[in-house]
N, C-alpha and C positions, 0 to 999 in steps of 0.2 A: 500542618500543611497537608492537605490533600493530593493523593494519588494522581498521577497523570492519568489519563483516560484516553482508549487508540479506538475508535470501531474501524475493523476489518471485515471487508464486504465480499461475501462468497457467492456466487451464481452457478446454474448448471456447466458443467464443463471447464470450472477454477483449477486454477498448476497447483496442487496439494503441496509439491513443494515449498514452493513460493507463500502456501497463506500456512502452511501449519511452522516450518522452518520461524517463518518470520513472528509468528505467533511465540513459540516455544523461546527466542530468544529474550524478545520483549519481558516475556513474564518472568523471565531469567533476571532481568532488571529491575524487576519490580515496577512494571508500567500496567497497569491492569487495563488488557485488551480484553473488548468482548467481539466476539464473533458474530455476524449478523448473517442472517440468509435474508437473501432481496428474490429466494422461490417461493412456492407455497408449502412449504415444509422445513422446518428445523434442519430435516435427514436433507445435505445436499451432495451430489454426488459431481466428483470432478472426473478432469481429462482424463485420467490413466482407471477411471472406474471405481476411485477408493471414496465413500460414503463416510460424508463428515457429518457429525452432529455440530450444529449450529448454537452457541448460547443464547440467542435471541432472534427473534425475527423482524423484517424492516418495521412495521407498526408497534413495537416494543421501543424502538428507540427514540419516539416521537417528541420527547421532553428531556433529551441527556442533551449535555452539552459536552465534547468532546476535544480534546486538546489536538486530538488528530484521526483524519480519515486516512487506511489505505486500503488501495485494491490491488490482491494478486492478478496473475494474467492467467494465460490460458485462452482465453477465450476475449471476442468484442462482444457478448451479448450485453454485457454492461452496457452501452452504447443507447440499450434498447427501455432500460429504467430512466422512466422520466424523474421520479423519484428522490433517485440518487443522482442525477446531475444537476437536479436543482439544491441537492442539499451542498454538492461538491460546490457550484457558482457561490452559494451563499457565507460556507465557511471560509473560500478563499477572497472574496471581497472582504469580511474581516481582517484577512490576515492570516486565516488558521492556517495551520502545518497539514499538507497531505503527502503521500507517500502512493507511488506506483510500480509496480515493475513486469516486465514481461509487454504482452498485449495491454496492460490497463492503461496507461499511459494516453490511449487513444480517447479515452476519457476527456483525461485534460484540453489533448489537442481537438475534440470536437465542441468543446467550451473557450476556444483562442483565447487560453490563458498561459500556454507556450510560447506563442509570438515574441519572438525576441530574446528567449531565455535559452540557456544550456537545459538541453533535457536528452533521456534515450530512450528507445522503447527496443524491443526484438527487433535484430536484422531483419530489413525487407518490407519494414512496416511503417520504414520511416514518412509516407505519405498522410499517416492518420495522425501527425503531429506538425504538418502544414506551418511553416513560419516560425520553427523551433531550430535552435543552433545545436545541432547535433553534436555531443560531447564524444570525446573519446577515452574515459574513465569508465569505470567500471559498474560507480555509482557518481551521479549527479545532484546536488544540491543547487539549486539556483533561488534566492531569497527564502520562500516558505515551501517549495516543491522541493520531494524530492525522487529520483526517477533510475529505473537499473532497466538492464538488457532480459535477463532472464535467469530460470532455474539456477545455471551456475554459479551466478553472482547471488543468490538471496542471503548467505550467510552477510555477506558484505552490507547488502543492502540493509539487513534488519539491525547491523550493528551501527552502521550511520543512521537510521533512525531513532536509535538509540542515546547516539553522542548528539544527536538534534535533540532530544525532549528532557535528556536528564546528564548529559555534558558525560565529555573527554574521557574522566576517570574511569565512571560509569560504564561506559562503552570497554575503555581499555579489561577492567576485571572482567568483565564479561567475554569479551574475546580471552583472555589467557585462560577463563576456566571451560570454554569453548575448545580451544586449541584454533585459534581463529588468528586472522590479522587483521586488522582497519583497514579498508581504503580509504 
């Protein structure tokens, strides 16, 4: 059986929290994430100023097929890749699993593929997810989405990613060798 496969999509001004956290979990799982920069450069640097190497760049990943997209927040310049919103429209009319948290979520909601579902994004921002039922969890699963408030919640988030791509158990080890809990 082949590895589950996540691209994590970094832009200028990314929550390092949020994409390395959730990175470091996954791989904890044994989910092989690769890190994608959607800049002109591998070297991306996020909000608080910390300069991530990137394992790939967006024309690297032109032929993967990937069991899941997620984008940390930080920042809406996502918004601004035409890019990646057509790969995000294209995976989730199959069906594929994506993952958002923080600012990325605005993603979604400017692709009105929230309409009608449980979803969160960062207090205050709930306008960039227009037609979305705003949950009151920590982390959100709604069908193949799934979606968190921010920083605080990323352990949470990355371990229900988790229990989404490779189930309960899974998740659970990981959180106890974590020192984690599920939401």
């Amino acid at each position: 059986m082949s590895k589950i496969k996540v691209a994590l999509f970094i832009i200028g001004g990314f929550e390092e929290t949020e994409a390395l956290c959730t990175v470091d979990i996954l791989r904890r799982a044994d989910i092989d994430v690769t890190i994608v920069s959607l800049g002109d450069d591998k070297r991306v640097v996020g909000r608080s100023k910390i300069a991530v190497e990137a394992d790939a760049m967006w024309s690297d990943i032109a032929n993967i097929t990937f069991d899941m997209l997620a984008i940390p927040g930080g920042t809406v310049a996502y918004l601004e890749h035409d890019g990646l919103l057509k790969l995000v429209k294209e995976h989730n009319d199959k069906g594929g699993k994506l993952a958002a948290i923080c600012a990325a979520p605005s993603v979604f909601g400017k692709l009105g593929i929230l309409k009608g579902r449980r979803a969160l994004i960062y207090p205050g921002m709930e306008s960039y997810i227009d037609g979305a039922i705003i949950s009151a969890q920590l982390v959100e699963t709604d069908g193949n989405i799934t979606t968190s408030k921010g920083p605080g919640t990323t352990v949470h988030f990355a371990l229900r990613i988790v229990k989404e791509l490779v189930g309960e158990e899974t998740a659970r080890s990981v959180a106890d060798k974590f020192l984690a809990q599920i939401a």
